[in-house]
ZAROKOL-664401 format. One record per residue (C-alpha): residue number from 1; residue in one letter; x, y, z. Coordinates in pm, 1 decimal. Layout:
REM residues N
+-------+-------+----------+----------+----------+
| lumgu | zator |       px |       py |       pz |
+-------+-------+----------+----------+----------+
|   NUM |     a |        X |        Y |        Z |
...
+-------+-------+----------+----------+----------+
***
This chain:
REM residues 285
+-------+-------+----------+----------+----------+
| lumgu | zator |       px |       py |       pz |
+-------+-------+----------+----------+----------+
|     1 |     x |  14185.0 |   1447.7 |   2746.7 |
|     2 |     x |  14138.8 |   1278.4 |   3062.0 |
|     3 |     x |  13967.5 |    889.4 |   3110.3 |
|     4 |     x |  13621.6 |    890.5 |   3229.3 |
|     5 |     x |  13648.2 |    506.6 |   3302.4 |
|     6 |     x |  13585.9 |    156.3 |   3086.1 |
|     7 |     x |  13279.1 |    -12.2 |   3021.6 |
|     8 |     x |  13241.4 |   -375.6 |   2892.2 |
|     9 |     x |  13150.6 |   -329.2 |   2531.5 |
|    10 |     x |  13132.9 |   -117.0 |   2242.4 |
|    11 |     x |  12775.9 |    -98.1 |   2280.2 |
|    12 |     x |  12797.9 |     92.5 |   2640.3 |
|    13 |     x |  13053.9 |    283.5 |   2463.3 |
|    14 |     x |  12843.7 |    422.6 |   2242.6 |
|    15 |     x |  12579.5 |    459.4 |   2411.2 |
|    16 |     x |  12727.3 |    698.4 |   2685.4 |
|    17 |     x |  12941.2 |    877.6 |   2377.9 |
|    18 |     x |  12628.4 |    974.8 |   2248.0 |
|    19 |     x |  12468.3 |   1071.2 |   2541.6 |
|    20 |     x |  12725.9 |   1269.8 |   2628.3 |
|    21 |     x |  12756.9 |   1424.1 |   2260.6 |
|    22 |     x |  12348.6 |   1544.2 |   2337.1 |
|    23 |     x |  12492.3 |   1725.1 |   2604.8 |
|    24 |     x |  12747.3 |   1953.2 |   2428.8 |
|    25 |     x |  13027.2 |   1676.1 |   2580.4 |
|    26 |     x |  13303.9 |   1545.0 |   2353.2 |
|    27 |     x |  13373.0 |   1169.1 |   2386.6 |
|    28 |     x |  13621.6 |    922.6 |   2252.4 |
|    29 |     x |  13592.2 |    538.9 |   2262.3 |
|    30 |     x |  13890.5 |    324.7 |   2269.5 |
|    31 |     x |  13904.6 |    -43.6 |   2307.5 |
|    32 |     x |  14163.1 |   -198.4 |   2510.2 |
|    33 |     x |  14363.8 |   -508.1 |   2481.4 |
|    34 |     x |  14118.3 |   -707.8 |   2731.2 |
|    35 |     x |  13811.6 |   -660.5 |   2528.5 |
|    36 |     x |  13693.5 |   -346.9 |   2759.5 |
|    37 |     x |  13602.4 |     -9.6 |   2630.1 |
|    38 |     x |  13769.0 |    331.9 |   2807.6 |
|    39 |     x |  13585.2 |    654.3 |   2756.0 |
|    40 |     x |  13793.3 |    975.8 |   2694.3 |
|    41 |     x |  13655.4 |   1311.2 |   2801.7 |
|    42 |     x |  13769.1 |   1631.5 |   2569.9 |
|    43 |     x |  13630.9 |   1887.7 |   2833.1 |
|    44 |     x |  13857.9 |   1909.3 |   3146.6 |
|    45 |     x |  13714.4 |   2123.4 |   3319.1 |
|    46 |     x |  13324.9 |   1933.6 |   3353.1 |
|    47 |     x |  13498.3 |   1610.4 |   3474.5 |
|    48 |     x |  13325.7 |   1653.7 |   3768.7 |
|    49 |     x |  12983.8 |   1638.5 |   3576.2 |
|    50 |     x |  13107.7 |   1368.4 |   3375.9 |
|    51 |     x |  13227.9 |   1112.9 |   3626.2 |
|    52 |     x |  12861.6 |   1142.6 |   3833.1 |
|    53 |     x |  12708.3 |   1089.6 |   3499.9 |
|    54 |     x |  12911.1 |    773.4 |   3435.6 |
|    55 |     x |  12857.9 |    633.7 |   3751.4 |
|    56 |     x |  12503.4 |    666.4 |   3764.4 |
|    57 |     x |  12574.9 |    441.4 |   3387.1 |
|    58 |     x |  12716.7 |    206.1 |   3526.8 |
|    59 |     x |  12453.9 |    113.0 |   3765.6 |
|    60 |     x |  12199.3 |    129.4 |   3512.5 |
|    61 |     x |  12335.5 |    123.4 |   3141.6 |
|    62 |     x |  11967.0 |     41.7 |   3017.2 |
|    63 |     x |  11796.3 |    352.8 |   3157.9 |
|    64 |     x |  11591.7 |    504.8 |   2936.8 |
|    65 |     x |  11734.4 |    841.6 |   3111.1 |
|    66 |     x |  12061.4 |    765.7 |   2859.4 |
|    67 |     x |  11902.6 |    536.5 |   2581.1 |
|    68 |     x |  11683.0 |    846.9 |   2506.7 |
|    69 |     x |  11949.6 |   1105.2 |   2472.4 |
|    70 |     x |  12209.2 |    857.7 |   2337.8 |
|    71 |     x |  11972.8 |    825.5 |   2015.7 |
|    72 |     x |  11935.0 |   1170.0 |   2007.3 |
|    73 |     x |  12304.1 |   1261.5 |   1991.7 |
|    74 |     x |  12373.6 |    961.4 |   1718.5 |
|    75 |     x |  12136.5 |   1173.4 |   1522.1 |
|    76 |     x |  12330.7 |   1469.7 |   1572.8 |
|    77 |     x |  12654.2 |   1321.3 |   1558.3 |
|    78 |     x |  12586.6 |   1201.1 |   1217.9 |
|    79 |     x |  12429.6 |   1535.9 |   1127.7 |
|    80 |     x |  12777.4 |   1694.2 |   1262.7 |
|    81 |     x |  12985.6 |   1497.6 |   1061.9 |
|    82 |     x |  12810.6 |   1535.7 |    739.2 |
|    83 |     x |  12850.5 |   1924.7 |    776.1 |
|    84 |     x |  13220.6 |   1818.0 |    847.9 |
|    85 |     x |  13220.2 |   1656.4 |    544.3 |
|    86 |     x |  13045.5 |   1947.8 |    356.9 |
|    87 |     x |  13304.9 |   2220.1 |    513.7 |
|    88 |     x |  13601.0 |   2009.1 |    376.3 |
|    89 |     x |  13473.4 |   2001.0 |     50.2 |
|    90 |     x |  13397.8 |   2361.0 |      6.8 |
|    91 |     x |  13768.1 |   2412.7 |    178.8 |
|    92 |     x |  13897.3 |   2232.7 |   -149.7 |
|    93 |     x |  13680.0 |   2420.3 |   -375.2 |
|    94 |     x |  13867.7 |   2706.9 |   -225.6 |
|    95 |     x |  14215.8 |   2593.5 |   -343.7 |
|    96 |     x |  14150.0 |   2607.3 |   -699.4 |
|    97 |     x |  14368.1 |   2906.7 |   -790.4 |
|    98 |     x |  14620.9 |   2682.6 |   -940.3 |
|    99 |     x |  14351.9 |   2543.4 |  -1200.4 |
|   100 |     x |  14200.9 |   2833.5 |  -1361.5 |
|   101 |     x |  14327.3 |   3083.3 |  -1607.7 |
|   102 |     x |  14315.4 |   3465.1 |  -1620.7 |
|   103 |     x |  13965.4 |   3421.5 |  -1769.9 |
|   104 |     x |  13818.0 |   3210.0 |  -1466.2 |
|   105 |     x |  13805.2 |   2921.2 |  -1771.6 |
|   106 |     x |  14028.3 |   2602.3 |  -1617.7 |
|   107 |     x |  14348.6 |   2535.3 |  -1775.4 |
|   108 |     x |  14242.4 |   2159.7 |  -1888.2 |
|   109 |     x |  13963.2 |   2297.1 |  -2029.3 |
|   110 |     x |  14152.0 |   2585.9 |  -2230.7 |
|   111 |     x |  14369.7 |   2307.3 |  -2379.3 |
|   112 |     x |  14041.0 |   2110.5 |  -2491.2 |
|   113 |     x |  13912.4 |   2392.0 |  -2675.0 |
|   114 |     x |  14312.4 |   2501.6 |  -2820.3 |
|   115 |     x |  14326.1 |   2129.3 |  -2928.2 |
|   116 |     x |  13969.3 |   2121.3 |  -3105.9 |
|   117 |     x |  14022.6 |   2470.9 |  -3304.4 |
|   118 |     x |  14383.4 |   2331.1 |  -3410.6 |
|   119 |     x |  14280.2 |   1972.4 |  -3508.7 |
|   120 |     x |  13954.0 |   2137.5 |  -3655.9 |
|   121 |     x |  14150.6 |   2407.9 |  -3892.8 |
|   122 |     x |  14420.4 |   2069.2 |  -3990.8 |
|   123 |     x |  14097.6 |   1897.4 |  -4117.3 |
|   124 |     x |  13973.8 |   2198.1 |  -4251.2 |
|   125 |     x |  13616.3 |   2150.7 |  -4118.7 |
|   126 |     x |  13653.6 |   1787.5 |  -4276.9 |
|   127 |     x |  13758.8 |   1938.0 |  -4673.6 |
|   128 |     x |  14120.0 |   1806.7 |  -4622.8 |
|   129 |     x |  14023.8 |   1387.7 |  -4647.8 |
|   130 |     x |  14400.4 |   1265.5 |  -4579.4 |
|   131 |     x |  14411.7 |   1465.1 |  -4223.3 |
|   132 |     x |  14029.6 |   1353.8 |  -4145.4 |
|   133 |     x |  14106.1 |    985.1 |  -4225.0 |
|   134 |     x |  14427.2 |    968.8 |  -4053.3 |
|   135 |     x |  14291.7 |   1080.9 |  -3757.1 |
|   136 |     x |  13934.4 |    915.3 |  -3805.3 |
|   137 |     x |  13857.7 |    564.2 |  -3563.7 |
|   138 |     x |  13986.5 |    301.9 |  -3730.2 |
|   139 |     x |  14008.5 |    -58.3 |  -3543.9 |
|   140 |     x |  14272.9 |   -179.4 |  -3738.2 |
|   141 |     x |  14485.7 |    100.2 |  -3730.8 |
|   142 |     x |  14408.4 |    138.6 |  -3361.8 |
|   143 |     x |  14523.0 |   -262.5 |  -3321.4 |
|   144 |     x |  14833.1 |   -180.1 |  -3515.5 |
|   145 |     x |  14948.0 |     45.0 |  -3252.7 |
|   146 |     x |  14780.1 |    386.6 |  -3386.8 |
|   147 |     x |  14576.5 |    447.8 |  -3064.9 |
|   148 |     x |  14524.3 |    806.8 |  -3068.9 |
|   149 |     x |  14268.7 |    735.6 |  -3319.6 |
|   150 |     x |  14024.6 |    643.6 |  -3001.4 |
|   151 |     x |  14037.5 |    990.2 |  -2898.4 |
|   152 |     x |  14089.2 |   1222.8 |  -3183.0 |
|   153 |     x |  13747.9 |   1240.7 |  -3322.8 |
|   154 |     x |  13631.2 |   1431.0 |  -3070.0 |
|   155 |     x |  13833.4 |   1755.5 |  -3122.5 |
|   156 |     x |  13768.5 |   1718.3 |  -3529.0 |
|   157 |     x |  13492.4 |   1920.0 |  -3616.8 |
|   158 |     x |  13304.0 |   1965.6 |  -3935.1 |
|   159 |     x |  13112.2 |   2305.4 |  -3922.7 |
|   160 |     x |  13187.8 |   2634.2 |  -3753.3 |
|   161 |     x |  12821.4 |   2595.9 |  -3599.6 |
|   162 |     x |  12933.4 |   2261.2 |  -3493.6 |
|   163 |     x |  13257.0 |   2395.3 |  -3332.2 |
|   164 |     x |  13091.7 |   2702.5 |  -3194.6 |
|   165 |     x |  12839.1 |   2578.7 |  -2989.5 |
|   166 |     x |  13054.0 |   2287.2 |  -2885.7 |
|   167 |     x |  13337.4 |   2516.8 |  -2697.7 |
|   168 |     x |  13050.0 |   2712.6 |  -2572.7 |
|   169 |     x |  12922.1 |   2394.3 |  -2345.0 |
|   170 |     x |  13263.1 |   2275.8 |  -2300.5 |
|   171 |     x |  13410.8 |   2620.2 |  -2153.1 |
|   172 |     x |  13100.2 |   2677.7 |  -1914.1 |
|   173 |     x |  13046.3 |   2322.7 |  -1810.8 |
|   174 |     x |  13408.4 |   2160.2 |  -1845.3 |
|   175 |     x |  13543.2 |   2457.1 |  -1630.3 |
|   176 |     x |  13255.6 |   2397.3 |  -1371.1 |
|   177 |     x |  13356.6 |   2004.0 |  -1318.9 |
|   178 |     x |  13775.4 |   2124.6 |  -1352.5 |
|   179 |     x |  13712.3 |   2386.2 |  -1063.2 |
|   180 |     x |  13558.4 |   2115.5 |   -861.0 |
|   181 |     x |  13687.6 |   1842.1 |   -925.6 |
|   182 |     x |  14014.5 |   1935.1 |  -1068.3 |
|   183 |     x |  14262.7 |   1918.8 |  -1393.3 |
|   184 |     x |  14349.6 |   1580.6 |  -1373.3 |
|   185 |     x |  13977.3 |   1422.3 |  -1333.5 |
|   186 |     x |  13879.9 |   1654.6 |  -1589.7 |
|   187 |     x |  14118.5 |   1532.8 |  -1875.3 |
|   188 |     x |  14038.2 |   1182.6 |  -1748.3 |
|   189 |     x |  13637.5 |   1256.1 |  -1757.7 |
|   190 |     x |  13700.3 |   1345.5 |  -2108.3 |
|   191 |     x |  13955.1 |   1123.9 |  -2230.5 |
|   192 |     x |  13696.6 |    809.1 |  -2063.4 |
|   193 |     x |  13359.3 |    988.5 |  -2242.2 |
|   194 |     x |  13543.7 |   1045.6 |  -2551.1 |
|   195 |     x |  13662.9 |    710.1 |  -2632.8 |
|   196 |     x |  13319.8 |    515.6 |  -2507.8 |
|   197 |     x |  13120.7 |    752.9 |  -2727.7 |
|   198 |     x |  13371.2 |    706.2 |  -3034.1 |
|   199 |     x |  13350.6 |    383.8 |  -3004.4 |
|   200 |     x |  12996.5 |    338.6 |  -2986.7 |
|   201 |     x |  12931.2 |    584.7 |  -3280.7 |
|   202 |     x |  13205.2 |    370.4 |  -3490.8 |
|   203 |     x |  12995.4 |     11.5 |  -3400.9 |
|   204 |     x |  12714.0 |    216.4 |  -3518.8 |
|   205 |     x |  12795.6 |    384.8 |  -3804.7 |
|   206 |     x |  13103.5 |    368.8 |  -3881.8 |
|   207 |     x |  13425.4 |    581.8 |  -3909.5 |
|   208 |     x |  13298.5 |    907.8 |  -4076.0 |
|   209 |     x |  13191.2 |   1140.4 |  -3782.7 |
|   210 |     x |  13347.1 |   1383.2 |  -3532.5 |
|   211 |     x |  13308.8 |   1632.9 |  -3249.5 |
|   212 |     x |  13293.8 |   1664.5 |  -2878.8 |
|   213 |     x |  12953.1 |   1706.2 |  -2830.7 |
|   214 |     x |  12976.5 |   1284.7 |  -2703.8 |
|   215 |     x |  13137.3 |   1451.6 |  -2418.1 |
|   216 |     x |  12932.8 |   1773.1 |  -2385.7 |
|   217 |     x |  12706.1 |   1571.8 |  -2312.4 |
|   218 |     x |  12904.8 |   1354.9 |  -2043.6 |
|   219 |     x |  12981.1 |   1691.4 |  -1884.9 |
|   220 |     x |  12611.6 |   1764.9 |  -1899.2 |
|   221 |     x |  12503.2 |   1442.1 |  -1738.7 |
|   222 |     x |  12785.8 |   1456.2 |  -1528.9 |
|   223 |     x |  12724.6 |   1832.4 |  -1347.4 |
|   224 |     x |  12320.7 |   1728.9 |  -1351.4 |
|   225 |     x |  12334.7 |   1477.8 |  -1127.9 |
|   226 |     x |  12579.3 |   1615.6 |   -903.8 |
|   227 |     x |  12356.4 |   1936.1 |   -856.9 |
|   228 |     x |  12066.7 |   1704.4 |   -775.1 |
|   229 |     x |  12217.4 |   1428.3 |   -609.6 |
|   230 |     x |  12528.1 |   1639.8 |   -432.3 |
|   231 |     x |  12394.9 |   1991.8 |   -418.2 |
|   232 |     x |  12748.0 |   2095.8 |   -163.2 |
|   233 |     x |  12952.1 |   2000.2 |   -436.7 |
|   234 |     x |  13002.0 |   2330.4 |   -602.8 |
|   235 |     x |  12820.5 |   2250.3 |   -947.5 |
|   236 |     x |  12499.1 |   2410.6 |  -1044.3 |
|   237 |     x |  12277.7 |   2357.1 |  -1355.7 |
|   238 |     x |  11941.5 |   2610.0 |  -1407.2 |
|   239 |     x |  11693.4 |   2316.4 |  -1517.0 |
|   240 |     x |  11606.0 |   2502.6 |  -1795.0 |
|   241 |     x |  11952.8 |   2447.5 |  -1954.9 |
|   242 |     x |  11886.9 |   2109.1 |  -1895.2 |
|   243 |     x |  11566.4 |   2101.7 |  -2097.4 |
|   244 |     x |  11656.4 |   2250.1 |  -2406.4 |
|   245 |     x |  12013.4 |   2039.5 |  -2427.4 |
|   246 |     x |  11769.5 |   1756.1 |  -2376.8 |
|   247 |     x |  11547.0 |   1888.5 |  -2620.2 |
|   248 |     x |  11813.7 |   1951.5 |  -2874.3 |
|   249 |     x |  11939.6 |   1528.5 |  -2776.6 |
|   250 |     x |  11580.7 |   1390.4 |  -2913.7 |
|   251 |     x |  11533.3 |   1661.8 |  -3223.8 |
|   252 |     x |  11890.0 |   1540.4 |  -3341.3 |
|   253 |     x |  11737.1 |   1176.3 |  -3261.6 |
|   254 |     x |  11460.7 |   1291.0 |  -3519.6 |
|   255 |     x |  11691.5 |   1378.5 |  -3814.0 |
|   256 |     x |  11503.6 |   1683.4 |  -3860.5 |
|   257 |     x |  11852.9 |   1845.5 |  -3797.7 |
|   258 |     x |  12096.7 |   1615.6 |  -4030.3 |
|   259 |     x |  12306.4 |   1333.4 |  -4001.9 |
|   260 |     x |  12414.8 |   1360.1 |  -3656.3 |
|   261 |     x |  12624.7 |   1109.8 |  -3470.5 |
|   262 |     x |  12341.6 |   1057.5 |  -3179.3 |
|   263 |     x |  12555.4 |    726.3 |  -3079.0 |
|   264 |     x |  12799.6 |    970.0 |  -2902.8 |
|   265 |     x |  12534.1 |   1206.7 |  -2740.9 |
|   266 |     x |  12350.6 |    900.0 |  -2551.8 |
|   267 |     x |  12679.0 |    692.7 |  -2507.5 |
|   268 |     x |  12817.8 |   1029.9 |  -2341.0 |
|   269 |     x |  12473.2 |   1158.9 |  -2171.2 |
|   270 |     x |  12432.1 |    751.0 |  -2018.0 |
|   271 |     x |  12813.8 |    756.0 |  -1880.1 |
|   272 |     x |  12826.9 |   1087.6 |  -1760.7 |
|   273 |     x |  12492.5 |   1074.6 |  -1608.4 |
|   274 |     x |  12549.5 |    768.9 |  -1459.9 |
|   275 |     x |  12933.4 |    862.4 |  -1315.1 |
|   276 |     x |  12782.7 |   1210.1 |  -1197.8 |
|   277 |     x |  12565.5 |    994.8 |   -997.5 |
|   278 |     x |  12794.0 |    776.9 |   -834.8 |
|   279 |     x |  13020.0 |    986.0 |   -706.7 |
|   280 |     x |  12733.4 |   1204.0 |   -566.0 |
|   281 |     x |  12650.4 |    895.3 |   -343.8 |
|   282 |     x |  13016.4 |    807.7 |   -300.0 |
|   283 |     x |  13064.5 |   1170.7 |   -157.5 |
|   284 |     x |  12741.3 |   1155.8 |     40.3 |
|   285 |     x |  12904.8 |    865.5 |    223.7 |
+-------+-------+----------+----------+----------+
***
């Protein structure tokens, strides 16, 4: 790089960066110890170009001449950097070898299913009382030091229907967010979900429930609003799955469909929705 020349203040600076950037011209701004701005020029070889420009700035920083393609290159600068920004992101979507099994299903998300079957088959399907209690949410216990009892409802399930269609959501849409986002969020995502909802559904009802679909529904909220609010960010959901998982939230709202621990479904859907949606402005910058 080579120093086109210093200008008074940042706002000169800028002004001529962007101006230049409208021309296909790369520009850096420094500021210098005496309050002064120097401009850097990334192209050699159009100094010549560049130094007549800058001198007819300096006469006349205010002409609309600059002002006019100045704006125009602040537009396109910040266009620029958000496909930057969108590049880099699918460049880490890219390195996700290391999270996914044979099967394409993530590894964090394999272990979420191996852990519900096994806990499910100890409880067996909620027949076997002294497993199902001692792994139930229990303040007391949880007070006395018996913690895991915030997160173990979620892999106890009490009907192979129940488990079925549970590990179904969980492997499509836990894998989605895990190849995305990655192992470690994942287990956190579900670890976070799965203790709000258990709690809620315990203030609400009381110990006897179980079951991730709390945090099916997280991952639903979750990859919903990041494929409306982030569309780059690798996650897609068809509205129509949407719809009917919606649909099935309000019938099991009804009743019509048994005793249901709904507590966990909206406590999950609310979080999930809610985190989906600001990280999707976080990443947006």
């Amino acid at each position: 790089m080579r120093e086109i020349g210093r200008v008074d203040n940042e706002l000169d600076a800028s002004v001529f960066r962007d101006f230049l950037f409208n021309r296909g011209l790369e520009c850096d701004a420094e500021k210098n110890g005496d309050g002064s701005w120097s401009l850097w020029a990334h192209d050699e070889d159009r100094m010549v170009e560049v130094s007549e420009l800058f001198a007819r700035f300096k006469l006349n920083p205010g002409d609309r001449f600059f002002i006019d393609d100045a704006d125009a290159g602040a537009r396109k600068r910040e266009e620029h950097h958000k496909e930057e920004r969108k590049e880099a992101r699918k460049q880490k979507l890219t390195g996700i070898g290391d999270r996914i099994t044979s099967t394409g299903m993530g590894k964090a998300t394999l272990a979420f299913i191996v852990m519900s079957v096994v806990v499910t088959l100890i409880i067996g399907f909620g027949k076997n009382q002294a497993a199902f209690l001692w792994l139930a949410i229990s303040l007391p216990e949880v007070f006395s030091g018996q913690v895991w009892r915030l997160v173990t409802p979620i892999f106890m399930h009490l009907g192979i229907i129940h488990i079925l269609f549970n590990m179904m959501w969980l492997r499509d849409l836990g894998s989605m967010i895990e190849n995305a986002r990655g192992s470690k969020f994942l287990v956190t995502f579900v670890l976070v979900t799965g203790v709000l909802g258990n709690l809620g559904e315990y203030f609400a009802s009381g110990p006897f429930f179980g079951g991730m679909s709390g945090v099916v529904y997280g991952l639903l909220g979750y990859v919903w609003m990041q494929s409306k609010f982030s569309p780059w960010s690798g996650m897609v959901l068809h509205p129509f799955t949407v719809n009917m998982m919606l649909f099935w939230f309000v019938l099991c709202l009804t009743g019509l469909v048994g005793n249901i621990a709904n507590t966990t479904h909206t406590v999950g859907l609310v979080a999930g929705c809610l985190w989906g949606y600001l990280d999707a402005k976080r990443s947006n910058g």
